[in-house]
N, C-alpha and C positions, 0 to 999 in steps of 0.2 A: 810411271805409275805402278808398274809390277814392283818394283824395291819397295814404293811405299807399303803398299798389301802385305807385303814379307814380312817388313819392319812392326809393322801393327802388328802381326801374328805375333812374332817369335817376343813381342813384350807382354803381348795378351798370356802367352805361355806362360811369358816368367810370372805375369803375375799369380798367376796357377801354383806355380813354385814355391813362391814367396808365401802364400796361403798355408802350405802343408808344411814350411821353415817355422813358421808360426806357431801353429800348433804342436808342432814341436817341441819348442821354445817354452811355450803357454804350460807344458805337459813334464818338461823338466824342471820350470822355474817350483812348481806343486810338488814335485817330488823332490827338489831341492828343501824346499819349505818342510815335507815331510822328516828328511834327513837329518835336518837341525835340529828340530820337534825333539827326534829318535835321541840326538847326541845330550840333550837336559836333563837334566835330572826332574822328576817329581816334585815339586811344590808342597803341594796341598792337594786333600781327598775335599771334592766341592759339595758332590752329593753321591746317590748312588740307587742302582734299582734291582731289583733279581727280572729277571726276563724267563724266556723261557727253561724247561727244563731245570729252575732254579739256578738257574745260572747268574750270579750280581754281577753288576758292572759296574765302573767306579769312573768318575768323572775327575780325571786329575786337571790341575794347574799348573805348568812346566814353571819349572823357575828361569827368569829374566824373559817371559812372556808376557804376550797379552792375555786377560782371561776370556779372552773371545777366542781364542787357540787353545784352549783346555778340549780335552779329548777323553771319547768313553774308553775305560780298557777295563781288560777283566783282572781275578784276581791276582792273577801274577806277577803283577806290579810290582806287589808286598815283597816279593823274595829279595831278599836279602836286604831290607828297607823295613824293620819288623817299627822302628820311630813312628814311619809315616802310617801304618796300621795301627799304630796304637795312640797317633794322634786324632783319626779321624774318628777313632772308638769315641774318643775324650769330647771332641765337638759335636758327635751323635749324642752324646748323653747332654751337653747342653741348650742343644734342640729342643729334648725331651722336655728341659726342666724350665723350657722358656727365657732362658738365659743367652739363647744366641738364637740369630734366625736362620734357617734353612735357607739357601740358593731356589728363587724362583725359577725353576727348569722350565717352568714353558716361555716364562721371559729371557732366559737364556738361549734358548733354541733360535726364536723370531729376532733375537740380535743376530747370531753366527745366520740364520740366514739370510738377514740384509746384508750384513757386510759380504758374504758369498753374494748374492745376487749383486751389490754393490762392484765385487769385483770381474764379475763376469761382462756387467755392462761396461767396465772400462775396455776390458781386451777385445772385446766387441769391438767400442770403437778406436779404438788402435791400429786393428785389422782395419777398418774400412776408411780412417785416414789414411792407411799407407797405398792401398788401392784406388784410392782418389789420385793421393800424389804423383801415382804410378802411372793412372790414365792420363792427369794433367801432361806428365811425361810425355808420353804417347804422342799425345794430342800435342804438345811443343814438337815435339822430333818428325810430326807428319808434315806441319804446318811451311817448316824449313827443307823437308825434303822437296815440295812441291814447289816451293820457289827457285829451286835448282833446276 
């Protein structure tokens, strides 16, 4: 019976382990995603806002993205990209003129945040499928040790 005990520990451990591999995982695959993001080129200027201290910020569209991965950045973009500043001059003024429509920003927002909240709930359950399977484990490796 003491093996058993041990046995149950030292898996209840790992699953401990297994938790913080995860997150790990969860925390490199985002900054993987960031990386790629980093390596595209600019697309398209979607919209844009001045914030504080007059500071704008521009909502780009990576090329061979989704526009649910479009991201705020500020003006620096432009450098040495003077096209895509002077494209998105071009579709500001056809805003103006009613000739194009503006990106819904706050319906932009409430999508990236389902699909985030979307993706959170998956690795949520990911994590706790693997801790199930791990106890089912458990619980198989205890079942046979007492039979011995």
């Amino acid at each position: 019976m003491a093996t058993n005990n041990t046995l149950q520990t030292q898996s209840v451990d790992w699953l401990d382990e297994e938790d913080d591999l995860q997150d790990v995982e969860d925390t490199e695959s985002l900054a993987s995603a960031e990386e790629d993001q980093q390596d595209r080129a600019p697309e398209a200027v979607l919209s844009e806002f001045v914030g504080k201290n007059d500071h704008t910020w521009y909502l780009i569209k990576w090329q061979d993205s989704p526009i649910l991965w479009s991201s705020w950045e500020c003006g620096t973009i432009f450098d040495g990209r003077p096209a895509l500043l002077e494209q998105w001059k071009e579709e500001k003024q056809k805003q103006l003129e009613g000739k194009s429509k503006p990106l819904d920003v706050k319906a932009f927002n409430e999508a990236v945040a389902h699909v985030e909240t979307a993706e959170r709930q998956r690795r949520i359950l990911r994590r706790l499928r693997r801790r199930i399977k791990n106890v089912l484990n458990v619980i198989d490796l205890s079942h046979y040790s007492e039979s011995y």
